[in-house]
C-alpha positions in Angstrom: 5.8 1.0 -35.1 2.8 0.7 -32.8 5.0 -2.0 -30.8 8.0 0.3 -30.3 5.9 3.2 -29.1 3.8 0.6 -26.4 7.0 -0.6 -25.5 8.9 3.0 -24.9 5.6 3.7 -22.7 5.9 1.1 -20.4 9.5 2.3 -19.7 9.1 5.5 -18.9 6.0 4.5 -17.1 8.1 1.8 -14.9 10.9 4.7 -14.6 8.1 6.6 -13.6 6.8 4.3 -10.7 10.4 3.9 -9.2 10.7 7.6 -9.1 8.2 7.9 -7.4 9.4 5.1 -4.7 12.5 6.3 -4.2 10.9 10.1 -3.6 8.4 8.9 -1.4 11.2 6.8 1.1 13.0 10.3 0.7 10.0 12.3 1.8 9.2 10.1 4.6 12.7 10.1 6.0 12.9 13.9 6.2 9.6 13.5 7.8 11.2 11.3 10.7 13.9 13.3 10.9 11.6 16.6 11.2 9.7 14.7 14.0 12.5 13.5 15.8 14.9 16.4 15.9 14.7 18.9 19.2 15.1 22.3 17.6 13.2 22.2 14.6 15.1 23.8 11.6 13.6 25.9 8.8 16.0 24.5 6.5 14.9 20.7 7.7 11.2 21.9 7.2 11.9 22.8 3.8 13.2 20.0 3.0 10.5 17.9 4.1 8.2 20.2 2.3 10.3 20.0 -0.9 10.3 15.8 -0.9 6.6 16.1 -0.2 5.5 18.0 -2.9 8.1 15.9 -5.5 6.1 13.3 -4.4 2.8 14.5 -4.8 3.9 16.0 -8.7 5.1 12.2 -9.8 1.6 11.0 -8.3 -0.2 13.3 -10.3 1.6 12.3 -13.5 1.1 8.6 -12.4 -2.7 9.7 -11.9 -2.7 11.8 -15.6 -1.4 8.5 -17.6 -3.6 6.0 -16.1 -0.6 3.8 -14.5 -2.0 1.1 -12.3 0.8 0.5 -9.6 -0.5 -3.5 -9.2 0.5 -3.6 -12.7 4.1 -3.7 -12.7 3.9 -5.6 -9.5 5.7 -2.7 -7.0 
């Protein structure tokens, strides 16, 4: 039972870490986008704001459950 539950963890946990890879490309494109673009939108901004703070959650979680990036080799 002990196996299945370790198991499920390290899932979720890998799900977890690629989240939070994909999120933080995401964030760091808006963030090009913001600092290339001429007339700089609100809307843009927000967005921007928005990916950066979706990051910072799914770091925080990654921080609460102890997940060592190194160990699933991202």
């Amino acid at each position: 039972m002990f196996k299945k539950k370790k198991k499920l963890r390290r899932e979720y946990d890998q799900q977890l870490i690629e989240l939070m890879d994909t999120t933080k490309k995401d964030w760091m494109i808006q963030s090009q986008l913001l600092k290339m673009s001429f007339e700089k939108s609100d809307d843009l901004q927000v967005l921007t704001q928005l990916a950066k703070a979706k990051y910072f959650f799914l770091f925080h979680e990654a921080k609460v459950r102890k997940i060592s990036i190194n160990k699933y080799g991202i």
